[in-house]
C-alpha positions in Angstrom: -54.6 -99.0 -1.8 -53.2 -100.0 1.8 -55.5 -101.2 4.8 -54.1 -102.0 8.1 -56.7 -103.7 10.3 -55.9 -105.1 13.9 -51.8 -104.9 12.7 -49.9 -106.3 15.9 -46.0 -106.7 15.8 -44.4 -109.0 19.3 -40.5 -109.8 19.4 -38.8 -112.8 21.1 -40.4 -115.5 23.6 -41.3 -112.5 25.7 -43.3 -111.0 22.8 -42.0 -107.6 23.3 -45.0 -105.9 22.0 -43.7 -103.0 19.4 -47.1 -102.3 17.7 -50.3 -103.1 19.2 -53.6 -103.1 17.2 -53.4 -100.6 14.6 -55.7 -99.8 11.6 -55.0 -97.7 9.4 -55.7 -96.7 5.5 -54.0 -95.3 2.6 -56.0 -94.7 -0.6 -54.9 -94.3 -4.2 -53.0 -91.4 -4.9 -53.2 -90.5 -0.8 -50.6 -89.6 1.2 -50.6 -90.3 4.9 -47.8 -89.7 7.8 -47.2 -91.6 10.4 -45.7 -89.4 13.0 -43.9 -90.7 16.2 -41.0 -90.4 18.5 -38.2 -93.0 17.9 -39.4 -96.6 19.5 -42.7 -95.8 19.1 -43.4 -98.6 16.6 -43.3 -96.8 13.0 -40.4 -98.2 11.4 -41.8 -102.2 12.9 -45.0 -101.0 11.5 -43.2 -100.1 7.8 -41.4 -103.6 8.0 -45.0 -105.6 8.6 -46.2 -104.3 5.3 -43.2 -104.7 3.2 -42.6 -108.3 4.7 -39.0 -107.6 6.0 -39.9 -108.2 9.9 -36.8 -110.6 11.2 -37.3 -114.3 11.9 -38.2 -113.6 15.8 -41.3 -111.4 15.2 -44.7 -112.0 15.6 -47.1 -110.5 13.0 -50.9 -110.2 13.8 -54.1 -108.8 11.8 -54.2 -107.9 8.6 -52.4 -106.0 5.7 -54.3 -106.0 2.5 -52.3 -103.9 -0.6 -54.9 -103.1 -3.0 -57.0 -105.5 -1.7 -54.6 -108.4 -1.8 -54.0 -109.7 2.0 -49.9 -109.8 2.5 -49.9 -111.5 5.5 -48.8 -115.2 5.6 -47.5 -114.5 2.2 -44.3 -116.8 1.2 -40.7 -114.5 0.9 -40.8 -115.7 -2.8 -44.4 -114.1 -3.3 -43.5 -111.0 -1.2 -40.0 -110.5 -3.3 -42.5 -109.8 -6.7 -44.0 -107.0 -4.7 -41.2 -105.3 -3.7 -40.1 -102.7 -6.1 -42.9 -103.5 -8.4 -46.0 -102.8 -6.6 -44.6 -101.2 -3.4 -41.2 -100.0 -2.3 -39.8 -98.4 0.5 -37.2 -95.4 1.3 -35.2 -95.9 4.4 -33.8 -92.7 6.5 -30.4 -93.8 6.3 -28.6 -94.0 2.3 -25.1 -95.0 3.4 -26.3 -98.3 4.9 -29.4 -99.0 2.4 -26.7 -98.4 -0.7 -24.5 -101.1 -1.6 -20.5 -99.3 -1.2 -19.4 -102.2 -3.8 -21.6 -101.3 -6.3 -21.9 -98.4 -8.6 -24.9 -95.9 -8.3 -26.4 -96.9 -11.7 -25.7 -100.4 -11.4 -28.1 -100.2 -8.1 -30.8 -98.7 -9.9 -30.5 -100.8 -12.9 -30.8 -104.1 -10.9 -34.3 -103.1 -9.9 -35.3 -102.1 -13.0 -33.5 -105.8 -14.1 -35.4 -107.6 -11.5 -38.8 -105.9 -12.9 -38.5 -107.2 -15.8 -37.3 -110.5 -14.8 -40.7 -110.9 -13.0 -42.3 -109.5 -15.9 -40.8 -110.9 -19.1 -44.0 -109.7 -21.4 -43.3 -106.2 -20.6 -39.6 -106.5 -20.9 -40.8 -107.8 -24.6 -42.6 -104.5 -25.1 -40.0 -102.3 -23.9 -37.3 -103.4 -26.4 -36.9 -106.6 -28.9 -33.8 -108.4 -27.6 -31.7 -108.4 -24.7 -28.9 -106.1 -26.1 -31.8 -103.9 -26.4 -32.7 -104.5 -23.1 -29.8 -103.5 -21.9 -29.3 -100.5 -23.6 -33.0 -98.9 -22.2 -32.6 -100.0 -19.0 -29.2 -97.8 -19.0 -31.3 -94.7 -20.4 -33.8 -95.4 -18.1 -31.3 -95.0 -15.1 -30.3 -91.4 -16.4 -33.5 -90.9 -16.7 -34.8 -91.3 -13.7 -31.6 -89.8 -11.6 -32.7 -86.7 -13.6 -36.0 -86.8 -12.7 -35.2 -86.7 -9.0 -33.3 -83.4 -9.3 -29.8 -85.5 -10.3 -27.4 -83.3 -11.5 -25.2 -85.0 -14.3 -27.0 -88.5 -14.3 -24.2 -89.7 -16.1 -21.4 -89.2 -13.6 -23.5 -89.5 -10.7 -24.5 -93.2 -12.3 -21.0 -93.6 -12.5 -19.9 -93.0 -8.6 -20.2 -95.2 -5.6 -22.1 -93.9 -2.9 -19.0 -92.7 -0.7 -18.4 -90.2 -3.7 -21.7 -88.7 -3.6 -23.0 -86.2 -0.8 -26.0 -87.1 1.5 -28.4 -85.1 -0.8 -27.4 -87.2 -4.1 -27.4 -90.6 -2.0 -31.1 -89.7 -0.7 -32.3 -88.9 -4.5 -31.0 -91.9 -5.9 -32.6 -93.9 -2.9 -35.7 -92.0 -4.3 -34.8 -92.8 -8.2 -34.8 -96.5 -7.2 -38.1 -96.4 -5.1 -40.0 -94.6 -8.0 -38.2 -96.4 -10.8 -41.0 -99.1 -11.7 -44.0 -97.3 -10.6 -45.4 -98.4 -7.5 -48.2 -98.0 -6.2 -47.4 -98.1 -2.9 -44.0 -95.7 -1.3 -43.4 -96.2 2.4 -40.8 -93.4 3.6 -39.0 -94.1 6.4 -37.5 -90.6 7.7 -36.1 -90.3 4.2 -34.4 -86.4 5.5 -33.6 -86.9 8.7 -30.1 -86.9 8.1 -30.2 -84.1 5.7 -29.7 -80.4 6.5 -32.4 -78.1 6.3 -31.4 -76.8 3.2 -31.3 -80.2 1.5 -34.1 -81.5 3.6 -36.0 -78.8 1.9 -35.3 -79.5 -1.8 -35.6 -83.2 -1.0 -39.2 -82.4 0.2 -40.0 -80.5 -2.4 -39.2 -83.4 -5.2 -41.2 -85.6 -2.8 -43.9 -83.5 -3.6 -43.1 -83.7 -7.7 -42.6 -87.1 -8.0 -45.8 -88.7 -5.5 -48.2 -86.0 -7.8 -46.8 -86.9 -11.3 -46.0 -90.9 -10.4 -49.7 -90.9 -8.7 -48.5 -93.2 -5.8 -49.7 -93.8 -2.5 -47.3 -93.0 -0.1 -46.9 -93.5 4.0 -44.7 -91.2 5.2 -42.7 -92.1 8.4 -41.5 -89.1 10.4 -41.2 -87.9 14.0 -41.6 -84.4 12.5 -44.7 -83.0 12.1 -43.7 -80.2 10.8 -41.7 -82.0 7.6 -44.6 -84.5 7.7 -47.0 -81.3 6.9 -45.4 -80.0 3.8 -45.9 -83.4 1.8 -49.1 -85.5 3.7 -53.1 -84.9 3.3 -53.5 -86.7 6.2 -51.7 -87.6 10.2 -52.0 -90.7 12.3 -50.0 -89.9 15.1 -48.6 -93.1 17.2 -47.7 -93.3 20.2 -46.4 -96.6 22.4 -47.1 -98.9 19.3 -50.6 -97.8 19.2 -52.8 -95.0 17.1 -53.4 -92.7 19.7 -55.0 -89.9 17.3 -55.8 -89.5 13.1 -56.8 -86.5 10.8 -56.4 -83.7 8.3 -53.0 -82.2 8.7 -55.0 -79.0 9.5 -57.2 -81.3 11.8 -54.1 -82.5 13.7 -52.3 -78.4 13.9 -55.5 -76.7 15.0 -57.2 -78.6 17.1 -55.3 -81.9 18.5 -57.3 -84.2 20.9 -54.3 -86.3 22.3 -51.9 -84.8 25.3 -49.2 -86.5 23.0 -50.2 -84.7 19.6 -50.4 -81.6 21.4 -46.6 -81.7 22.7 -46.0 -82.9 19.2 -47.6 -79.6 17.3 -46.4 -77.4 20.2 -42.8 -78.5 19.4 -43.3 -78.6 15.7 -43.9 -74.2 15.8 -41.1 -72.6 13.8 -41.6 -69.4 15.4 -40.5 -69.8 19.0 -38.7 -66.8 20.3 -34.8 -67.1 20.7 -34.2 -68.4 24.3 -37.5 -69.1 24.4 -38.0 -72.9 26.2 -39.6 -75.5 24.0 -42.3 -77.3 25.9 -41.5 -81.1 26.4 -44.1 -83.7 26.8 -44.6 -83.7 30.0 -45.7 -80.4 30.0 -48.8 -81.4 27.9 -49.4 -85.0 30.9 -47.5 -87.4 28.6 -44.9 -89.6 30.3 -41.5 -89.7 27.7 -39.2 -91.9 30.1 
């Protein structure tokens, strides 16, 4: 479904290099996380794909979504695929969300804009417009339940300063998963969750990749979190791959000195007072 090849991301005159020559695969259905500490080049790398890189980068190699190359592709082509045939999560719901705009009203605009790139299956879906209307409104509730949403209807209601951190991450979700992509990048989508909501957010992660079918890349510096969802790890490090396999692969028998420090911190049963190792313990410099 997604293949990286030779993927290279510079910034500025100085081309600041944030990701440097990575390849990488998703297949249909897959799930694979990318797992990182923060500047390591995973969230430049989730831009790339999705064509949201700003004016000042420099994007190298090649990025081919179900064997269609995106790169060089025009804003205008890129804005059919977005939503449609791939969508992405972003860690942070109070800044993706519009604080303007009701919840529904956000999800029903990209169910709106689906079918404004697709009039022949807004046709299907109901005869006129009034019609239109009125399905892409059930639709909404529909999906908010889906994604764990208690009371759809007043949740669709709100505006996202009325809603805890929980319900703005699900409806991030509902709007990712609305048309049925076949592509969802997550970009830390419960890092700023507790690990009581982090949990059930997981867990619905889990629901709604299985029963939607999607392919999904799954940005985390957590291995742990990255474990419970992903079949697969590619671990980066400095903007480059340093190290790829099974999830098991990756916990039992990591090659890397930086995939090492990154399971060994990732145990959940270190002793109380016990010191965590940090990474250069296991010969990685973290400066």
């Amino acid at each position: 479904m997604l293949e990286l090849k030779g993927v290279g991301v510079e910034y500025g005159r100085r081309r600041v290099k944030a990701v440097c020559d990575v390849s990488l695969e998703v297949g249909d259905g897959r799930r694979l996380g990318l797992i990182g500490e923060s500047g390591s080049g995973k969230t430049a790398l989730a831009l790339a794909i999705m064509g949201l890189l700003p004016e000042n980068a420099r994007l190298t190699g090649s990025i081919r979504l179900d064997g269609r190359e995106l790169v060089g592709l025009s804003d205008e082509q890129y804005s059919r695929l977005r939503g449609d045939a791939m969508s992405l999560v972003f860690q942070e719901p109070m800044t993706a969300l519009d604080p303007t705009m009701s919840v529904g009203m956000q999800v029903a605009e990209v169910l709106r804009l689906h079918y404004a790139r697709n009039p022949k299956e807004a046709a299907k879906y109901h005869a006129d417009a009034a019609h239109i209307a009125s399905g892409a409104r059930q639709r909404v509730l529909d999906i908010l339940s889906e994604v764990g949403v208690h009371d759809p209807q007043r949740v669709a209601a709100s505006f996202p300063h009325q809603l805890s951190g929980g319900q703005r991450q699900r409806v991030l979700i509902a709007m990712a998963l609305i048309n049925r992509p076949e592509l969802v990048i997550l970009d830390e989508p419960t890092t700023a969750l507790d690990v009581r909501l982090q949990a059930q957010v997981l867990r619905l992660l889990d629901t709604e990749l299985t029963a939607s079918g999607a392919a999904c890349l799954f940005i985390s510096h957590d291995l742990a979190v990255v474990s419970q969802v992903c079949d697969e790890v590619a671990v980066m490090y400095r903007g480059g791959i340093v190290e790829q396999g099974s999830v098991r692969q990756i916990f039992e028998t990591p090659q890397h000195p930086y995939t090492r420090g990154l399971v060994a911190t990732a145990r959940l049963d270190v002793p109380p007072g016990e010191r965590l190792p940090v990474l250069a313990d296991f010969g990685v410099d973290d400066e």
